[in-house]
N, C-alpha and C positions, 0 to 999 in steps of 0.2 A: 412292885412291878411283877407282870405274871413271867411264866417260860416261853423261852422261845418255843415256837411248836415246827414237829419233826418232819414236817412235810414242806417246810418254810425252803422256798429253793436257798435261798441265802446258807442257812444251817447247814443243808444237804452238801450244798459245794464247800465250805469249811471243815464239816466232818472228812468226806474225801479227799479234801488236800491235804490234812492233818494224816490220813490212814497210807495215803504215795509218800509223806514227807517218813513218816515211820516204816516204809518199805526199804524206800530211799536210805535210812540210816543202818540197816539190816542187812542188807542187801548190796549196796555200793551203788555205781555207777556202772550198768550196762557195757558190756563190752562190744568191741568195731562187729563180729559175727551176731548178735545180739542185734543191736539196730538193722541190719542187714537183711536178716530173715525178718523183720517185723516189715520192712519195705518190701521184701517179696509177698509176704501175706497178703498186706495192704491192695499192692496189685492183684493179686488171684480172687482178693475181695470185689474190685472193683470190674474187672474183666469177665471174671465168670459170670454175673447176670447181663453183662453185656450180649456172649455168646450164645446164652441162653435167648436173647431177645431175637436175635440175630435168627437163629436155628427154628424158632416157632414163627417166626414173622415170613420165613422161606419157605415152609411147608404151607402155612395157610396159603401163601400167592402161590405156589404149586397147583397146589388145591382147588382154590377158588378163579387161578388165571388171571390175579390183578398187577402182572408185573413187580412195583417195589410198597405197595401201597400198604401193604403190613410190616412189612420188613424194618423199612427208615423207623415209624413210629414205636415198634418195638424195641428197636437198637434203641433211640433216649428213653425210651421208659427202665431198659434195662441200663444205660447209664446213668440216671437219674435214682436208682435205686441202688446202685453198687455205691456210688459216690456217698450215699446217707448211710446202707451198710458201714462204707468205712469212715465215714464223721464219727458213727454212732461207735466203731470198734475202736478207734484211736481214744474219743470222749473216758472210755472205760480202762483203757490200757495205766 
């Protein structure tokens, strides 16, 4: 039988849960201030490209005079990319 190969998603997520399970025994269990700021992060992750959508979507209808027509679509683009931001920072956490 050959090796497993390293790029193999399978391998990749076993390695990582074997390396949180080894944090985990090092380390202990996160304490109530611990989780706490990791939810305040989580939101300032998922808010700030919101605002950011929010704040260039305003200017261009400034700009260009089209009422909310940048605006709304920038707000989900900018939610829509805060939310994977923090899929993608929780995934790693």
């Amino acid at each position: 039988m050959s090796e497993p190969e390293d790029d193999d998603p399978l391998v990749q997520n076993v390695h990582l849960r074997g390396e949180r399970h080894q944090r985990w025994l090092r380390e202990g269990e996160a304490s109530t201030a611990q989780r706490l700021a990791q939810i305040g992060v989580l939101g300032w992750i998922i808010v700030v490209p919101m605002l950011i959508g929010i704040f260039i979507g305003h200017w261009l209808d400034h700009r260009l005079n089209t009422g909310i027509f940048w605006t709304a679509p920038l707000l989900f683009v900018g939610l829509a990319f805060g939310c994977w931001s923090g899929w993608k920072w929780m995934q790693s956490a």
